[in-house]
Residue frames as qw, qx, qy, qz and C-alpha x, y, z in Angstrom:
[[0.677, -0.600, 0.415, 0.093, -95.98, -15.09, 21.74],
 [0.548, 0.631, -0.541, -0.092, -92.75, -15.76, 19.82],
 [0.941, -0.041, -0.316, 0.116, -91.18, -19.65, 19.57],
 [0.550, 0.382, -0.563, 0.485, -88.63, -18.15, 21.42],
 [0.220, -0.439, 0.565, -0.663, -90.31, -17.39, 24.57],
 [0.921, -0.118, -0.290, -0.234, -92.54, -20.50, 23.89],
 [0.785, 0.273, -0.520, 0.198, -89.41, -22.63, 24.70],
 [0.174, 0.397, -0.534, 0.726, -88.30, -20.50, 27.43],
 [0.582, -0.288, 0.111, -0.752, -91.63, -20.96, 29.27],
 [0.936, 0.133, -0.317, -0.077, -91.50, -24.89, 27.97],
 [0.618, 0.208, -0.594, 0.472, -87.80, -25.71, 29.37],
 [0.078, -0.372, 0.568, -0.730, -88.88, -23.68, 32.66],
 [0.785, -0.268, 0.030, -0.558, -91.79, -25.59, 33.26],
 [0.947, -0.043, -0.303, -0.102, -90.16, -28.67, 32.91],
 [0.209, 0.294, -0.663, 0.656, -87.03, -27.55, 35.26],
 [0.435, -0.302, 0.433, -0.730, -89.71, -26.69, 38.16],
 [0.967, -0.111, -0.088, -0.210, -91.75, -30.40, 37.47],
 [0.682, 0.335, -0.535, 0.369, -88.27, -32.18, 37.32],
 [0.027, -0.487, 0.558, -0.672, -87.18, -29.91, 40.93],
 [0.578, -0.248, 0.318, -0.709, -90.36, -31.09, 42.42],
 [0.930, 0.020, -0.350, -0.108, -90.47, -34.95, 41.31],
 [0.535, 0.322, -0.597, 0.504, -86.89, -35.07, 42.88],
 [0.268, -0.446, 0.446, -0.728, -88.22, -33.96, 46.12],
 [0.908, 0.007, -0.275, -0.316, -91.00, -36.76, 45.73],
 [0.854, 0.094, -0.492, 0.140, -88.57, -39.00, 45.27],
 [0.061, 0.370, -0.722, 0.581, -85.88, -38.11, 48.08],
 [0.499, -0.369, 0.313, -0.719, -88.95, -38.25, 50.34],
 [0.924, 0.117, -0.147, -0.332, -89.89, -41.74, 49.12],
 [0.770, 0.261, -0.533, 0.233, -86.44, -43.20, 49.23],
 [0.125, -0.383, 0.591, -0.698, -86.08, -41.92, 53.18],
 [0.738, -0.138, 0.203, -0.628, -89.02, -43.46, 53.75],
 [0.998, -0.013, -0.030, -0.062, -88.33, -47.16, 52.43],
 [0.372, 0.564, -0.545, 0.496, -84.93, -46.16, 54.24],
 [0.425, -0.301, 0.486, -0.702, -86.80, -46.01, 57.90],
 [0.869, -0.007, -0.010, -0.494, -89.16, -49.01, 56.65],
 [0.840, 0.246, -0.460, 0.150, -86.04, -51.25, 56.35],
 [0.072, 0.320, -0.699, 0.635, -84.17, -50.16, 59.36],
 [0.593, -0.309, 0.233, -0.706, -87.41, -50.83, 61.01],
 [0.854, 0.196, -0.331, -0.350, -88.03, -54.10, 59.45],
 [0.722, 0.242, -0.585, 0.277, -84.46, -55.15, 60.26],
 [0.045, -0.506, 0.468, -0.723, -84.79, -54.06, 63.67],
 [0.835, -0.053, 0.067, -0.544, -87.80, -55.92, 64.19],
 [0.789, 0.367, -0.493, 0.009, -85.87, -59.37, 63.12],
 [0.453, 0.365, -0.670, 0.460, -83.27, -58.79, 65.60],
 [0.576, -0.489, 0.249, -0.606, -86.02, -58.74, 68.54],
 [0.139, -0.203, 0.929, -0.277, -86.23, -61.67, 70.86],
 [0.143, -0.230, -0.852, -0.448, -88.46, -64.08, 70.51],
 [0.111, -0.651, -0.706, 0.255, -90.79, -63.01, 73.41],
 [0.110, 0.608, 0.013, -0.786, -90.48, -59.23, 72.52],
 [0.107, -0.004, -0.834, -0.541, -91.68, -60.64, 69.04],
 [0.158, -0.362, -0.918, 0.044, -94.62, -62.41, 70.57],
 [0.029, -0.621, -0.470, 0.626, -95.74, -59.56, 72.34],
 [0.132, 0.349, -0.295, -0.880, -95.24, -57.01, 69.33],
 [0.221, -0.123, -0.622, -0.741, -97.46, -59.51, 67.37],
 [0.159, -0.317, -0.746, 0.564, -99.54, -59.81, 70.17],
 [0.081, 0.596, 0.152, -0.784, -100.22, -56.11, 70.40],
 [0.334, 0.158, -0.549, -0.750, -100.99, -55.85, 66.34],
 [0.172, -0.287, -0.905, -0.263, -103.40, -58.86, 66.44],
 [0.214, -0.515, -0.624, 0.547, -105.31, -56.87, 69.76],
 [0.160, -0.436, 0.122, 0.877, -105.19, -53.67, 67.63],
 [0.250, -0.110, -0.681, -0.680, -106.78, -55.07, 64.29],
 [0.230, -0.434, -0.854, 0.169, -109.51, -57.21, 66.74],
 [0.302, -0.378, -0.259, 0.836, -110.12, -53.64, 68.04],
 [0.215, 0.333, -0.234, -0.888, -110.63, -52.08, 64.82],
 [0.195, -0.021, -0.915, -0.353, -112.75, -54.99, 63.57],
 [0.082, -0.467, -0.805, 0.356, -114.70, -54.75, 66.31],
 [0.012, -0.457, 0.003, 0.890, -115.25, -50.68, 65.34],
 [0.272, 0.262, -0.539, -0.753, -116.36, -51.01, 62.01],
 [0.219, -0.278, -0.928, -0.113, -118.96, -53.85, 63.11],
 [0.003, 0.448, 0.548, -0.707, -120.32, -51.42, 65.51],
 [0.108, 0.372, -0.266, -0.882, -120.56, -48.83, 62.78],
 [0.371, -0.058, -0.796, -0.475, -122.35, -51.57, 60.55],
 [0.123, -0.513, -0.849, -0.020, -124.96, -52.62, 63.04],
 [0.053, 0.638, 0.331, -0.693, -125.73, -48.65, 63.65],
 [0.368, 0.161, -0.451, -0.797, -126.23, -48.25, 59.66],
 [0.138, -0.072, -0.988, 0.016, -128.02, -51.55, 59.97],
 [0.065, -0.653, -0.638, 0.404, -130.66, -50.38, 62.77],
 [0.189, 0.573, 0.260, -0.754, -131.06, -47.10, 61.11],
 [0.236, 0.094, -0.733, -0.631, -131.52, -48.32, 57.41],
 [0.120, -0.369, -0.922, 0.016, -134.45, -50.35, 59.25],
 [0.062, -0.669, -0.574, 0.467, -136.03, -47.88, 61.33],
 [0.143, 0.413, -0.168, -0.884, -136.26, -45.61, 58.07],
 [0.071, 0.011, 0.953, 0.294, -138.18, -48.02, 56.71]]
């Protein structure tokens, strides 16, 4: 292989990484575009449509907390009964 297609091979690889970070990134900067409108949307709720929203998230985690305890006392009982 001559240094001259080296280079050519070298400057195209690093056009197609470059093409494909930029995409990355667009995607990334839409996103903590949507995550602030959200944020600031959230802000401007009322206080009882607040209450409720953290309401619903506290009911949601309790929920999943409760899931993953289940899961743990069914490794729990079968780590015993392999005993």
């Amino acid at each position: 292989m001559g240094i001259k297609k080296f280079f050519k091979n070298a400057f195209a690889d690093m056009k197609q990484g470059a093409k494909a970070q930029h995409e990355v990134d667009k995607a990334n900067f839409a996103a903590a575009k949507a995550e602030s409108k959200a944020q600031w949307e959230e802000a401007k709720m009322s206080p009882k449509a607040r209450q409720a929203k953290m309401q619903e998230e506290r009911e949601k985690q309790i929920a999943e907390a409760n899931e993953r305890k289940a899961a743990a006392d069914e490794r729990i009982k079968k780590a015993q009964e392999s005993k």
